[in-house]
C-alpha atoms as an extended CHARMM CRD file, in Angstrom:
* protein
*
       147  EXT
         1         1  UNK       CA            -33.4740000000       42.7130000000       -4.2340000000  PROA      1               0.0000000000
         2         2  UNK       CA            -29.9670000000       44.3100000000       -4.8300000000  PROA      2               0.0000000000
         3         3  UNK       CA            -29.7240000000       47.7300000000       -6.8280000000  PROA      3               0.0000000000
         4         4  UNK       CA            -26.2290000000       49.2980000000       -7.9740000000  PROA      4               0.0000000000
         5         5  UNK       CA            -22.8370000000       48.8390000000       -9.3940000000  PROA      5               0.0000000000
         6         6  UNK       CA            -21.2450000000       45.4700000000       -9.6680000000  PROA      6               0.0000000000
         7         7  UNK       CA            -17.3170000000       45.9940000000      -10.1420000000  PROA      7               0.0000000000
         8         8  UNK       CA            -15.5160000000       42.7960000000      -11.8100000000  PROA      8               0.0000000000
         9         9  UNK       CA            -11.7950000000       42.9340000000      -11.4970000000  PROA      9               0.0000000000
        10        10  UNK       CA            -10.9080000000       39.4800000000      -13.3510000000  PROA      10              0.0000000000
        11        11  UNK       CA             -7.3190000000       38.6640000000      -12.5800000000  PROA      11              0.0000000000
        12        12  UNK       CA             -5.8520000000       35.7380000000      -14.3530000000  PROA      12              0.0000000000
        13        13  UNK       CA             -6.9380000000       31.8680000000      -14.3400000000  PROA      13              0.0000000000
        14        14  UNK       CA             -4.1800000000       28.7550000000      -14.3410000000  PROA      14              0.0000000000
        15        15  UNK       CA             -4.4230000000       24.9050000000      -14.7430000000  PROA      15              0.0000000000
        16        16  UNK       CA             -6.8680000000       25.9390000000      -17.9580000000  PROA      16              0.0000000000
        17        17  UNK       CA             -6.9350000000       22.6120000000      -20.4970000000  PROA      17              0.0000000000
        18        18  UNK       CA             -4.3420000000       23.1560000000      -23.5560000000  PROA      18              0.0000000000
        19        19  UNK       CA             -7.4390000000       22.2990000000      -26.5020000000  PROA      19              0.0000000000
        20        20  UNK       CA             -5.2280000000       23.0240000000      -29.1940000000  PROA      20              0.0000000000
        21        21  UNK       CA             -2.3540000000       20.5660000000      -30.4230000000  PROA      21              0.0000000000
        22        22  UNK       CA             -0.1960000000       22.4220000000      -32.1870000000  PROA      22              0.0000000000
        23        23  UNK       CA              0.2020000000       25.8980000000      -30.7170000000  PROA      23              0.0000000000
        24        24  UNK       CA             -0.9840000000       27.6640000000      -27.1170000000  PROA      24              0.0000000000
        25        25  UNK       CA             -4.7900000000       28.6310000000      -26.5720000000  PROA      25              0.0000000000
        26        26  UNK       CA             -5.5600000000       32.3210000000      -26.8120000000  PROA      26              0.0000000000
        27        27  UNK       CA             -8.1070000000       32.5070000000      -23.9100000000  PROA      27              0.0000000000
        28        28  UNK       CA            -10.6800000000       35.3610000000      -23.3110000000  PROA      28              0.0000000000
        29        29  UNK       CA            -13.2830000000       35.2090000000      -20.8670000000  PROA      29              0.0000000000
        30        30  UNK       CA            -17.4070000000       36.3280000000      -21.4340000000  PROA      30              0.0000000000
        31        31  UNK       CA            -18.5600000000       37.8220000000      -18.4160000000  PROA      31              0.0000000000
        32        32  UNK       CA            -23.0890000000       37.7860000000      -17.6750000000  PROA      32              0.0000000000
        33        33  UNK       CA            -24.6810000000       38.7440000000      -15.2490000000  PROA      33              0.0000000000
        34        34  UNK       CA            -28.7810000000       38.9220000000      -16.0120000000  PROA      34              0.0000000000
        35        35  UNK       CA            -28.8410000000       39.9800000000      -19.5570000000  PROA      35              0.0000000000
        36        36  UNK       CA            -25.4800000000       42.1220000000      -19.6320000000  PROA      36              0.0000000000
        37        37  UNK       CA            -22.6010000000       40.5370000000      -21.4210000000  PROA      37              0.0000000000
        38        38  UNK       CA            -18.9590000000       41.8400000000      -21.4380000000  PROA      38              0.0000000000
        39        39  UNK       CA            -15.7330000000       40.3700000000      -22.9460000000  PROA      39              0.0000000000
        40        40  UNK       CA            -12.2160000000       40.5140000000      -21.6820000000  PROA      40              0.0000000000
        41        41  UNK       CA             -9.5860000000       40.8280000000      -24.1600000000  PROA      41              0.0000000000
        42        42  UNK       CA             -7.5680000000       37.8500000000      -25.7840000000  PROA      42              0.0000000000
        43        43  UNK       CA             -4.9650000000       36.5660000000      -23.5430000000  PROA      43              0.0000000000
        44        44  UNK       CA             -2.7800000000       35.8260000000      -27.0760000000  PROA      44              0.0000000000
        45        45  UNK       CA              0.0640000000       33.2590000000      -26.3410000000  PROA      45              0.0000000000
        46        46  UNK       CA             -0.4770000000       33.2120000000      -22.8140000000  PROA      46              0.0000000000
        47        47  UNK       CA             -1.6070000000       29.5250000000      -23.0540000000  PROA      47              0.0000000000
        48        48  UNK       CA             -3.1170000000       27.7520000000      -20.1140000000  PROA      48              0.0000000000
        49        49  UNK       CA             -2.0090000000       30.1170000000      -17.3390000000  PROA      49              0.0000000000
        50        50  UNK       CA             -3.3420000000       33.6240000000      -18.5010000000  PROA      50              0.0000000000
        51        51  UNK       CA             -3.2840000000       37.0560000000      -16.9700000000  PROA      51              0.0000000000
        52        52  UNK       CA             -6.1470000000       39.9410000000      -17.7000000000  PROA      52              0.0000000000
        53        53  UNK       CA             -6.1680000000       42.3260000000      -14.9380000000  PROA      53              0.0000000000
        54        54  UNK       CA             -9.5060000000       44.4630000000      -16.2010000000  PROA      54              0.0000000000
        55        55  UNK       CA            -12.2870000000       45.4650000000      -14.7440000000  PROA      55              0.0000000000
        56        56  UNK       CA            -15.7540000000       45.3860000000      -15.6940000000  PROA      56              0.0000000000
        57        57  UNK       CA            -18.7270000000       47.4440000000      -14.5740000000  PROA      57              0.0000000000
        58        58  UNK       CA            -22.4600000000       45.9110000000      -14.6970000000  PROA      58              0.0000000000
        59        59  UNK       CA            -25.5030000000       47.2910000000      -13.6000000000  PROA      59              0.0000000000
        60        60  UNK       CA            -27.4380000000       45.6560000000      -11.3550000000  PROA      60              0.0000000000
        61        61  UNK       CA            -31.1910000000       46.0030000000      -11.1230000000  PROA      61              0.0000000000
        62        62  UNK       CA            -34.1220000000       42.8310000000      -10.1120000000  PROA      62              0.0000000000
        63        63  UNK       CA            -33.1870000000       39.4640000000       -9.1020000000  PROA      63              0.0000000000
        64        64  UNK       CA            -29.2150000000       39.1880000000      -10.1650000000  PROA      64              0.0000000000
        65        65  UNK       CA            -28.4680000000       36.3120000000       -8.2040000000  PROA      65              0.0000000000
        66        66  UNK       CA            -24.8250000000       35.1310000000       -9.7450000000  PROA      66              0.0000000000
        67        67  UNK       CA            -22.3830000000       36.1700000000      -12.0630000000  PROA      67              0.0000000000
        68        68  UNK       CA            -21.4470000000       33.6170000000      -15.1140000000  PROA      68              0.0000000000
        69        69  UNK       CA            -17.6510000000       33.4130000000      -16.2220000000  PROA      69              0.0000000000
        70        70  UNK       CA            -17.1300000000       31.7070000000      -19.8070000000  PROA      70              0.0000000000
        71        71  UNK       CA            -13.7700000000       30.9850000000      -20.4840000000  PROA      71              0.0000000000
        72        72  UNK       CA            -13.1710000000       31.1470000000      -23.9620000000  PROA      72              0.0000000000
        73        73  UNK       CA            -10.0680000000       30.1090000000      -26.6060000000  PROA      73              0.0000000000
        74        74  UNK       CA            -10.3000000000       32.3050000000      -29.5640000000  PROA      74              0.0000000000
        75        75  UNK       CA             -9.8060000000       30.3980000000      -33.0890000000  PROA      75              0.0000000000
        76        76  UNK       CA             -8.9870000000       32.2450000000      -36.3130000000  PROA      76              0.0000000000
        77        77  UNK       CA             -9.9800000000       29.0840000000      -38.8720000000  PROA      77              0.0000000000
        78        78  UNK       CA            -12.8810000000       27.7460000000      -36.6240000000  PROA      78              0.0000000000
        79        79  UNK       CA            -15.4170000000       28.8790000000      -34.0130000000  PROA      79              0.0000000000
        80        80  UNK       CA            -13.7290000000       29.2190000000      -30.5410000000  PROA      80              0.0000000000
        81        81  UNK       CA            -13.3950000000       26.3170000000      -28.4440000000  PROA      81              0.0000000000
        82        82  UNK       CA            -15.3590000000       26.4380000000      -24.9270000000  PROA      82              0.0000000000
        83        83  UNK       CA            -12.9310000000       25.3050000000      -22.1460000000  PROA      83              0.0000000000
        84        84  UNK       CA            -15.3780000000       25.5620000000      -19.0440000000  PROA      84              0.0000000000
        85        85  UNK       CA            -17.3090000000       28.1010000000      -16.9380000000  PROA      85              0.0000000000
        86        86  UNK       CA            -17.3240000000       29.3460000000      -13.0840000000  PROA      86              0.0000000000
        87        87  UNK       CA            -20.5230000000       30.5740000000      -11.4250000000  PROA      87              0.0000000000
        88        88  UNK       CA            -20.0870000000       33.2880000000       -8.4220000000  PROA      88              0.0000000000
        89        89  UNK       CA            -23.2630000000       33.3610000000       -6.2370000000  PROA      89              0.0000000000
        90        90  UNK       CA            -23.6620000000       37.1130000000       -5.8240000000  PROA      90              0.0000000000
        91        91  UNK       CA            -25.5920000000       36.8590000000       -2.3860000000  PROA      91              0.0000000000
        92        92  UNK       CA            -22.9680000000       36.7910000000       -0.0580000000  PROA      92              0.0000000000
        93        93  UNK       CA            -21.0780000000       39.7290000000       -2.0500000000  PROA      93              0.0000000000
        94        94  UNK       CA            -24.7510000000       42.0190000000       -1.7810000000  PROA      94              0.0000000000
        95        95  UNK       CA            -24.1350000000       41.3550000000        2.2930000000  PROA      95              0.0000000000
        96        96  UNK       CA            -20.4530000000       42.1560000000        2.3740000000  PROA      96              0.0000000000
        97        97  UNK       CA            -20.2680000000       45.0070000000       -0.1810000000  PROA      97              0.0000000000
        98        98  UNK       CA            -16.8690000000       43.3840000000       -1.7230000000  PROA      98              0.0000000000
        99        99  UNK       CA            -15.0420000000       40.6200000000       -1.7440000000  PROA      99              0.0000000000
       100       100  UNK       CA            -11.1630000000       40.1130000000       -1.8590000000  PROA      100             0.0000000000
       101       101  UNK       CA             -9.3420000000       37.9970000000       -5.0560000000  PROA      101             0.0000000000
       102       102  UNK       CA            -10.8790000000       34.9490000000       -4.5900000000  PROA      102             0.0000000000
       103       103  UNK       CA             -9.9530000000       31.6210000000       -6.8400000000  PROA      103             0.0000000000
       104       104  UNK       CA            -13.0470000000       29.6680000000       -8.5040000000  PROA      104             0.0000000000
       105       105  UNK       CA            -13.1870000000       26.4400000000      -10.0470000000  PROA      105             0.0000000000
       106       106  UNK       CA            -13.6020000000       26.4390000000      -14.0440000000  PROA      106             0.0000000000
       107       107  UNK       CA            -16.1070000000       23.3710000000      -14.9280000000  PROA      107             0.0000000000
       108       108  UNK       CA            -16.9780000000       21.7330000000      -18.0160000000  PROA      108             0.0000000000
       109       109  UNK       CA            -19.3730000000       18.9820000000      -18.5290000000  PROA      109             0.0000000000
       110       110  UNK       CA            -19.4510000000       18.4690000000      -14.6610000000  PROA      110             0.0000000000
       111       111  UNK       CA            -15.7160000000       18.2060000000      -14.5470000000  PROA      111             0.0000000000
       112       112  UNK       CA            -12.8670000000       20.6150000000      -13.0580000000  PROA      112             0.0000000000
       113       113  UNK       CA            -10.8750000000       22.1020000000      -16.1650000000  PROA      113             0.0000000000
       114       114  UNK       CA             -8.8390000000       24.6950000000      -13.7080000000  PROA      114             0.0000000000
       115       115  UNK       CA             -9.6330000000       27.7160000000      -11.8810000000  PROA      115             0.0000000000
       116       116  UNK       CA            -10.0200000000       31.8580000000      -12.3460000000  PROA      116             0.0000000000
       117       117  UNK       CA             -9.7230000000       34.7930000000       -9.7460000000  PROA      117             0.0000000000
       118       118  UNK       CA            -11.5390000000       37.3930000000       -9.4480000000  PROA      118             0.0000000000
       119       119  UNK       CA            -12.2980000000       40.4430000000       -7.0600000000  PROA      119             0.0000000000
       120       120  UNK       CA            -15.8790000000       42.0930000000       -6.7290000000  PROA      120             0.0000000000
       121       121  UNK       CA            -17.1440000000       45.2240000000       -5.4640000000  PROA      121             0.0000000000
       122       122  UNK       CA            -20.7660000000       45.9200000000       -4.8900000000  PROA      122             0.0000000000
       123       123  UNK       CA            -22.0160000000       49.6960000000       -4.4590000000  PROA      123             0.0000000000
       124       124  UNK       CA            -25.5330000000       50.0360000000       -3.7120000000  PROA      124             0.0000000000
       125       125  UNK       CA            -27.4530000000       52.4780000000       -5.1750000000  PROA      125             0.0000000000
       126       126  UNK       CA            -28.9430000000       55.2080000000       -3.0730000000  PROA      126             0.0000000000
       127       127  UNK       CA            -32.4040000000       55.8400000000       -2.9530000000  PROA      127             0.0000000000
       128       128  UNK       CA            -34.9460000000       58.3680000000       -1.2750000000  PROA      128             0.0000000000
       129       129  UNK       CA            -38.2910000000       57.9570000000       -0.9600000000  PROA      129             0.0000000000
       130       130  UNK       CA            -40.6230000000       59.3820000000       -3.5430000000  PROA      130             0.0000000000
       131       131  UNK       CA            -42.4980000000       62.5780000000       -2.5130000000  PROA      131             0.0000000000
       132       132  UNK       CA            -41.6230000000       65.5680000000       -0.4030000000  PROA      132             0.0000000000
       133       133  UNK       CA            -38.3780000000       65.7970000000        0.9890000000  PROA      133             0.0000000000
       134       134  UNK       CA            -38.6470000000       67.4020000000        4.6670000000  PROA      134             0.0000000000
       135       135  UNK       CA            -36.8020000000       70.6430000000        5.3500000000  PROA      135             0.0000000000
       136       136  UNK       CA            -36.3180000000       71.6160000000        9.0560000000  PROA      136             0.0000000000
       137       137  UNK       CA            -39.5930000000       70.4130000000       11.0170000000  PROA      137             0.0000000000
       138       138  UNK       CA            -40.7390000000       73.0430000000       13.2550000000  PROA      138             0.0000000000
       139       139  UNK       CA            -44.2270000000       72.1140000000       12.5690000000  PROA      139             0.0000000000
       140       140  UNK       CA            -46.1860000000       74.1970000000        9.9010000000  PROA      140             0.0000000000
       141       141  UNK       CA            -46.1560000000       75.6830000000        6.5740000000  PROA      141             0.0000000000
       142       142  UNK       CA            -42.6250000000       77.0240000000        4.6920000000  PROA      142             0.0000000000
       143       143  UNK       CA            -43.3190000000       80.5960000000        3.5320000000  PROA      143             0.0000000000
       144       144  UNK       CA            -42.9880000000       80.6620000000       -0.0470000000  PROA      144             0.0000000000
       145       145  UNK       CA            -40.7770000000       83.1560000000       -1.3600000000  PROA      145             0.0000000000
       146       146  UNK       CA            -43.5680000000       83.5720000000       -4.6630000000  PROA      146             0.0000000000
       147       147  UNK       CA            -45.3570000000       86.3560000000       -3.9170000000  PROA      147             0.0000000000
């Protein structure tokens, strides 16, 4: 079970599907992980090849096993369009403590709808063992300084 920090830098995405006729898609992406949901920013009028370059922070704490990326179109007269989703298995990232821009595939409905990179960074929380914390041992009591 992996405790810490879980850096997201999401990069950009390209080959995304064009879902609206008459004008470029405005995607955004919805980052989970667990029960912790973050949203990048719109990519306005960058169409099907867009460019982010933020970073997002989650805490991780239990069994986070993967990281979800929903990549979004945003719609001002309707509700946004879904144009497909990449799942990072966290497990080999937990091992290797980060891992460099790497491209995923974006699926929908089974099929590959393009692909989105990303760079991760894992920091593992420190943590000491409950109770007393041993000074110098040179066997037997410390002399308190209450008198």
């Amino acid at each position: 079970m992996a405790e810490g920090r879980l850096e997201v830098l999401l990069i950009s995405a390209k080959g995304l599907e064009n879902s609206d006729f008459l004008h470029n898609i405005d995607p955004y992406v919805l980052l989970t992980c667990r029960t912790q949901e973050q949203k990048s920013s719109v990519a306005s009028g960058q169409g099907t090849e867009p460019e982010w370059n933020e970073t997002f922070v989650f805490t991780i704490s239990g069994e986070a096993t993967d990281l979800s990326l929903k990549i979004m179109d945003k719609d001002n007269f309707s509700s946004d369009d879904f144009l497909g989703e990449a799942k990072i298995d966290l497990g080999p990232l937990f091992e290797e403590g980060s891992l460099p821009p790497t491209t995923y595939n974006v699926v929908k409905d089974g099929e590959y709808q393009g692909e989105i990179r990303v760079s991760l960074t894992f920091t593992p929380e420190e943590r000491y063992e409950r109770g007393f914390r041993q000074e110098e041992s040179y066997g037997g009591w410390k002399q308190s300084s209450f008198e």
